[in-house]
C-alpha positions, 0 to 999 in steps of 0.5 A: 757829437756827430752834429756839432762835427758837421758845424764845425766843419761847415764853419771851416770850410766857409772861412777856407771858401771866403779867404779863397774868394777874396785871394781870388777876385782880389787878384783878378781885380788887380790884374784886370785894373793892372792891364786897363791902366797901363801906358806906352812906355817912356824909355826907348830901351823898353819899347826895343825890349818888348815892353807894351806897356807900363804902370808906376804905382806906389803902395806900402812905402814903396814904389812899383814899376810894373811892364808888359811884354807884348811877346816875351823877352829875351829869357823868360825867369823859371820862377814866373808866377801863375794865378789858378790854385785860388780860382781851383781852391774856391770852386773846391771849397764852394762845392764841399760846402754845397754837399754838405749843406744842401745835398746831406738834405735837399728834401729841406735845402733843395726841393721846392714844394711850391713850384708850378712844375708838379715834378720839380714839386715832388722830387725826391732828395736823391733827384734833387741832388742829381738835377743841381750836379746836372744844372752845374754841368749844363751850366758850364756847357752851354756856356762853354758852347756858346763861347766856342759857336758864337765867337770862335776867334774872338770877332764876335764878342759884343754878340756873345756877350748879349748870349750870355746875358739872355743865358743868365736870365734862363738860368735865372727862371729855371732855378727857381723853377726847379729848386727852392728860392735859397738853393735857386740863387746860391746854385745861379751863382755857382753856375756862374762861378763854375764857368768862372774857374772852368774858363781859368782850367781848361781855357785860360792856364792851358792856353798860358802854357802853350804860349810860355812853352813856344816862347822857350823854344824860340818859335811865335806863339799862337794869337789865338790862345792870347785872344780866347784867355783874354776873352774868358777873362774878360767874362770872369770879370763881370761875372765876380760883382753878381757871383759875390751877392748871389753866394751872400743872398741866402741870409735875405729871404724876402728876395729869394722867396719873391714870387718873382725871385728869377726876375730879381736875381737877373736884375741884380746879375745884370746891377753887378755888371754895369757896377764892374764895368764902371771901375773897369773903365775908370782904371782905363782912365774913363769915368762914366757914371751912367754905368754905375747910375743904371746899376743903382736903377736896376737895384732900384727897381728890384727893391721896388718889386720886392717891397712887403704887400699883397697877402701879407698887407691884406692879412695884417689889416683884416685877420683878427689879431691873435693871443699871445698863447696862440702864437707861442703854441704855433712857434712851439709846434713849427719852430722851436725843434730847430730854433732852441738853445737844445734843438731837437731836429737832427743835424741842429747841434745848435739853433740856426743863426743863432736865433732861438725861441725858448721863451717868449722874450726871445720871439719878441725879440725875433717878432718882425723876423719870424713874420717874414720868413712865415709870410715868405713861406721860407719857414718852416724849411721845406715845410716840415711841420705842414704850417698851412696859410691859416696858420701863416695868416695867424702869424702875419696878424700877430701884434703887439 
């Protein structure tokens, strides 16, 4: 009961942490389109009033007018709208979902036995859950430093933003130094998304205050805050595309287990971005297509590099293929305590993903799967059952 509880929960609080995200970026999306697409105004009481600028867009059988005030009109309505509980209810439910999954066991979810540093290697959960809280926070630090050293007064932003981007592929490495491939991506993500919705916490809604706050009391806000909003906003958005595939990435193996896994993660971080600046453009009115080509290209490249070969290749085409009863006692003894319709493995109220390996029609069915988690060495998780490469070779020249 205990296990199908946690399911349950797990389950619920995904679909919170999803509709959360999609309220979130789709509004970001929206305003970043909202503010790149406007244009001077036409009428002359409007430029009198304040307005910036303006966008006319027609959307469900009605028409939409849409104003910018440079400075805020004459009286500011009580009911004026903020955008935060979104960005403060994903990170929320992103983090519940981490602890539950991953810190209720990082001897599985966390701990990379492979690692080429014997002390990540042979951390115990506990230091496993203490080191990922520790990522996020210096994460969010470093990050937040850098923005407050390097450009201060917004000036120097084009030199922060090759900043961040050499950051990103330090966090990259050292994750999956540190931490197992799936946790090593969902964690470079959740570095980003928590820089994300600490920037909206404690940058861009208290600036907003501040700047509402002096327009009521009828004195001249300070440029600053404007500035300093704009400017984390403005990393926010190219931040979303890479956040989005990282959070997705723990169902595809082949990339977080690489052998090169931090190199793939930075040319996928770095994919999404040039991808977002190309609608960050065109809703300006400029189609560059170079971006979204350079885009595809690293993405290219990436499925180059992660393309099967090497040990896998060597051992289907020299290892002698086993018997059947060879490889079904080996799923038997290193998978099927997880991967039953009645699992075994404590915490499992059912098989993960659904997949189970009762019978041999199932493993068929699952065959092309099993060797490639097996050749990754994602499975076993964590290693549990002590698979050793013999066995994994056995797995790889298995056929038909």
């Amino acid at each position: 009961m205990q296990a199908y509880l946690l399911e349950f929960v797990n389950f619920m609080l995904r679909w919170l942490h999803v509709i959360a995200a999609i309220a979130w970026i789709g509004e970001s999306i929206y305003f970043v389109m909202l503010d790149n697409g406007l244009r001077k105004p036409k009428a002359a009481e409007d430029r009198e009033k304040g307005v910036f600028g303006e966008m006319w867009a027609v959307h469900g059988g009605g028409f939409y007018h849409n104003q910018k005030y440079a400075t805020a009109p004459a009286k500011l309505p009580e009911d004026l709208h903020w955008s935060f509980w979104k960005s403060y209810t994903t990170w929320l439910s992103g983090f519940a979902l981490f602890v539950l999954m991953y810190m209720t066991n990082p001897g599985f979810y966390l701990v990379n036995p492979e690692s080429n540093w014997e002390w990540a290697a042979n951390m115990s959960g506990w230091q496993a859950n203490v080191l990922a809280l520790a990522f996020l926070l210096a994460g969010w630090v470093v990050y937040n430093e850098m923005c407050k050293r390097i450009s201060p007064n917004m000036e120097r932003d084009g030199i922060l933003s090759l900043a961040v981007a050499v950051l990103m592929i330090v966090v990259a490495y050292l994750s999956v130094q540190m931490f197992s491939g799936r946790a090593a991506f969902l964690l470079t993500g959740a570095v980003m998304a928590t820089a994300m919705s600490a920037n909206v916490f404690f940058w861009i809604i208290p600036g907003q205050r501040r700047m509402v706050n002096a327009m009521k009391a009828g004195e001249q806000p300070n440029p600053l805050d404007g500035k300093r909003g704009k400017q984390r906003s403005v990393h926010n958005t190219y931040f979303t595309l890479p956040v989005v595939l990282l959070m997705i990435s723990n169902h595809y193996s082949f990339v977080y287990n690489h052998e090169y896994a931090w190199v793939l993660m930075a040319l996928f971080i770095f994919a999404g971005a040039l991808i977002r600046q190309f609608f960050v453009l065109m809703h300006a009115g400029k189609i560059q297509p170079a971006y979204p080509a350079a885009g595809t290209a690293l993405i290219l490249v990436a499925f180059w590099l992660a393309m099967p070969g090497g040990a896998t290749t060597a051992a289907n085409g020299t290892a002698e293929a086993p018997s059947q009863e060879e490889v079904h006692a080996m799923i038997d003894q290193h998978c099927v305590a997880c991967h039953s319709r009645e699992p075994t493995q404590p915490g499992f109220a059912s098989p993960p993903a659904g997949v189970a390996y009762d019978n041999w029609d199932q493993i068929l069915r699952q065959k092309n799967q099993i060797q490639q988690v097996v050749a990754s060495k994602y499975m076993p998780l964590g290693n549990m059952t002590g698979m050793t490469d013999e066995e994994r070779e056995v797995i790889a020249a298995w056929s038909e």
